[in-house]
N, C-alpha and C positions, 0 to 999 in steps of 0.2 A: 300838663297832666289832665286827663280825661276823666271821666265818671262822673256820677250824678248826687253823691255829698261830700260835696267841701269843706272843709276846715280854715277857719281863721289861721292867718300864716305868724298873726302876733299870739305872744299870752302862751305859756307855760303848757306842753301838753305834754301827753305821760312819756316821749323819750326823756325829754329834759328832767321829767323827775325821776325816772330811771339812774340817770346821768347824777344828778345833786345826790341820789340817794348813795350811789354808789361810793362817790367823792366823800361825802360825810362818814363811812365805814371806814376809808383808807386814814381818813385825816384821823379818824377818832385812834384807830389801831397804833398809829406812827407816836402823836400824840405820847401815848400812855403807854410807850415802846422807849420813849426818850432817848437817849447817848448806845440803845442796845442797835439802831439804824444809823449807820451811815450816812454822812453828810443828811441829819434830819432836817433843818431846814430847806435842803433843797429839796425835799421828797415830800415836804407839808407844803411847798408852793404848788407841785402838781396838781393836789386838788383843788387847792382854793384855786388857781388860775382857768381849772378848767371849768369850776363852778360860777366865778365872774361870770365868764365866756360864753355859759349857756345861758346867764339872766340877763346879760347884757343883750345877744340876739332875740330872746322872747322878748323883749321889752322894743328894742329895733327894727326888725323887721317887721315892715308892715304888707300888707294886699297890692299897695302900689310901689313897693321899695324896687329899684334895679335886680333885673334878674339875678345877676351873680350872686347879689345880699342872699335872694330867697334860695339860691342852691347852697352855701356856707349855712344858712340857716339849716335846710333841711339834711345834709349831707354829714354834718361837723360831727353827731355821734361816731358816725363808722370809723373817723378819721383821728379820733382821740383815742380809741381803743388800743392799739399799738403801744402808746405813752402808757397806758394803765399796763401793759403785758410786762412792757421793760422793767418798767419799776419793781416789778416780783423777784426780781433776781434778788434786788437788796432786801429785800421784804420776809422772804420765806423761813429761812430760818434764820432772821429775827425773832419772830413771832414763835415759833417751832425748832429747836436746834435737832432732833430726830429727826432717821427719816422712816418712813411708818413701810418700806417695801415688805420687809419680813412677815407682815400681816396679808398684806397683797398677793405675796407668794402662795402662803398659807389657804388663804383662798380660795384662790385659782386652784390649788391642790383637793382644796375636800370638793368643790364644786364638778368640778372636769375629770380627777384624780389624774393628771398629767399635769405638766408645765406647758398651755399652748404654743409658745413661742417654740419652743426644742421640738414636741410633738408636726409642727407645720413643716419642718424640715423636711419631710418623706413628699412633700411638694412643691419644693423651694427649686425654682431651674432660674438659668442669668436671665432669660426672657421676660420672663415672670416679674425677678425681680426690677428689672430694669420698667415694664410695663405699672405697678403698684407705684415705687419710687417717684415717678412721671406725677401719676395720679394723686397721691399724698401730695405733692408738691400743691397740686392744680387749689387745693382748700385756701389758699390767701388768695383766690380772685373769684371764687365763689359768691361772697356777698355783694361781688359789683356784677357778678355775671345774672344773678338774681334780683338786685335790687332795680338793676337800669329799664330793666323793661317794666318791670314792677311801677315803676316810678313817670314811668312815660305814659302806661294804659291806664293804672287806678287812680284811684281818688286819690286825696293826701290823705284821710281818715285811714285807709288801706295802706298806705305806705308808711305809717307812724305804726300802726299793729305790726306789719313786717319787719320795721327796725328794735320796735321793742322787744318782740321775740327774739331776734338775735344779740341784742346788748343783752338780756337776761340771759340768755345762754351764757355768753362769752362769759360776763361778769360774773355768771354763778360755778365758772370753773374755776375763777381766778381765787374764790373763797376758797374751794375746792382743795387748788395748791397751798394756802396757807395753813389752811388744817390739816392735811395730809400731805406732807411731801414726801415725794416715791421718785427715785429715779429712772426706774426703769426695767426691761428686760434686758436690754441689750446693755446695761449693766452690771445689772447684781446677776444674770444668770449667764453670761459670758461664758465660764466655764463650764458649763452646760450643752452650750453647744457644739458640735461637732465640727462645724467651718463657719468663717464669717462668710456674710453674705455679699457675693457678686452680682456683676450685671455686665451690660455690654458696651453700652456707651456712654450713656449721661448718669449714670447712679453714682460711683463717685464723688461728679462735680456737685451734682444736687444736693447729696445728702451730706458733704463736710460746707455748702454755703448755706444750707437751712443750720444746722449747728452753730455755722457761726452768727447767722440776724438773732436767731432766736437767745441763743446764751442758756437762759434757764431750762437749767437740766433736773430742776424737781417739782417738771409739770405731768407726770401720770396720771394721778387720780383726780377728778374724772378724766375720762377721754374727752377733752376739746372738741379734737375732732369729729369726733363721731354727735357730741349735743349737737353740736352748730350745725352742720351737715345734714343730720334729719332734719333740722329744723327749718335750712334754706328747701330741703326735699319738699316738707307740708308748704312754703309758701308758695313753691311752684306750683303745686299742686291744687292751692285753693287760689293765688291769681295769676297767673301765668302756664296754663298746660302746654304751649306748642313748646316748651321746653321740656316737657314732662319726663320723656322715654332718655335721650341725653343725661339727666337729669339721675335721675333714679339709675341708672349704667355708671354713674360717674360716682355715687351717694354709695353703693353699696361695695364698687370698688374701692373705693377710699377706707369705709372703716375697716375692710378685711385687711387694707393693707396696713394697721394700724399695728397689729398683732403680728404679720408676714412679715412685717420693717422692723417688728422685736423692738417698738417703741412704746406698747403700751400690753398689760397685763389681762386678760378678758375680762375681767372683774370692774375694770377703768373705763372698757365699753358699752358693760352691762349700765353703771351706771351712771354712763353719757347718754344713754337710751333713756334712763327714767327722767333725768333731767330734761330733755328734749319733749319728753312726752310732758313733762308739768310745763312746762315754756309755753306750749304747744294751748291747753288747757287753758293757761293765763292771756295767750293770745285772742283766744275764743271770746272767752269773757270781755276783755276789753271792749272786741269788736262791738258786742252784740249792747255793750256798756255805753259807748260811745254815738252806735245809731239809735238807741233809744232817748240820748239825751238830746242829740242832732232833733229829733221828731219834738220833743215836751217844748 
């Protein structure tokens, strides 16, 4: 890694407490959910095993540890995220036995005074969809398509701000889905529509193999997609521009396809937008948090 301030590689920095903090909300949640979670024991190991994991590596890796240590060190947030996704399936309506779409509808209704999803059909073509499909897909390799070069030019100071801004995305959707679960457009407004949506070649396979990794189907509110997404956009943008244009063609395709794919409500993107923009603002702060402490 390149740049001109370093970071100690041992000692607790704000992913890790990102990570513990998040871990201590699910444990607390599960906790005091008791016999209403499914196999709860094994869903109260997650955290605690992931939270071992992150004080075990602050405490281990050191400046002069084997490379491998110091990339599991710095890598292992992105990599536990997944584990935290799955677990929502048992989780959601545990915590929540509704699902709150009817509000979402509503919405989208006084807001737009249409249902966007039904409304996008007057430019729904198989190309189209087939081109969006692709692109939604492309969001589970976006944080290594951002992070890798991220992580090769800047500092680690820099690269601990760009992962925290994404674990805070991710994680603040995943609250997101417990307090509001919504299934969807391409659910509750099914009947609504006039044709399902085609494509020409890959849309099919893509969209019944995202279905089945993903499983949880009352993750609408917010749009995932769209927090994170902006938010790898601003990292490119503040370290990495020769990705910039790519980048930004890839960011805006995706969340229109979010509404185009009748996966999520415009009210889910509005407010993966404000979350990204507060991510965004938390990121700031760190930085400027962190090089002033670097300096004292």
């Amino acid at each position: 890694m390149s740049g001109t301030t370093q970071e100690r590689t041992c000692g607790l920095n704000p992913v890790d407490t990102v990570v513990l903090a998040y871990s201590a909300i699910i444990f607390v949640v599960i906790a005091f959910l008791g016999s209403k979670v499914p196999r709860q024991a094994l869903h109260l190991f997650l955290p605690v095993g992931i939270s071992l994991f992150a004080l075990i590596m602050s405490r281990w890796c050191q400046p002069t540890s084997p490379l491998w240590v110091r990339i599991v060190r710095d890598w292992y947030p992105v990599f536990i995220t997944p584990l935290f996704y799955k677990q929502l399936t048992f989780l959601i309506h545990s915590v929540h036995p509704g699902d709150m779409d009817q509000v979402l509808i509503l919405l989208d209704r006084r807001l737009f005074s249409v249902d966007p999803t039904v409304w996008m059909e007057r430019v729904t073509a198989p190309w189209l969809t087939e081109y969006f499909q692709i692109v939604y897909s492309t969001f589970y390799f976006l944080p290594l398509l951002v992070g890798i070069p991220i992580y090769r030019t800047r500092s680690r100071l820099q690269f601990q701000v760009a992962v925290f801004a994404v674990l805070v995305g991710f994680y603040s959707s995943y609250l997101g889905y417990i307090l509001i679960p919504a299934l969807g457009p391409r659910f509750t407004l099914h009947s609504l529509q006039s044709f399902p949506l085609r494509g020409i070649f890959a849309f099919e396979t893509i969209h019944r193999t995202l279905d089945q990794i993903e499983q949880v189907t009352r993750d609408a509110f917010p749009s995932g997609h769209t927090e994170v997404t902006l938010i790898l956009l601003y990292l490119t943008w503040r370290y990495y521009r020769p990705l910039l244009i790519p980048m930004a063609v890839i960011s805006l395709s995706l969340i229109v396809s979010t509404v185009y794919l009748r996966y999520h409500y415009a009210v889910d993107v509005l407010a993966g937008s404000f979350l990204a923009l507060a991510c965004i603002v938390a990121a700031r702060w760190l930085e400027s948090y962190l090089l002033r402490k670097g300096r004292s």
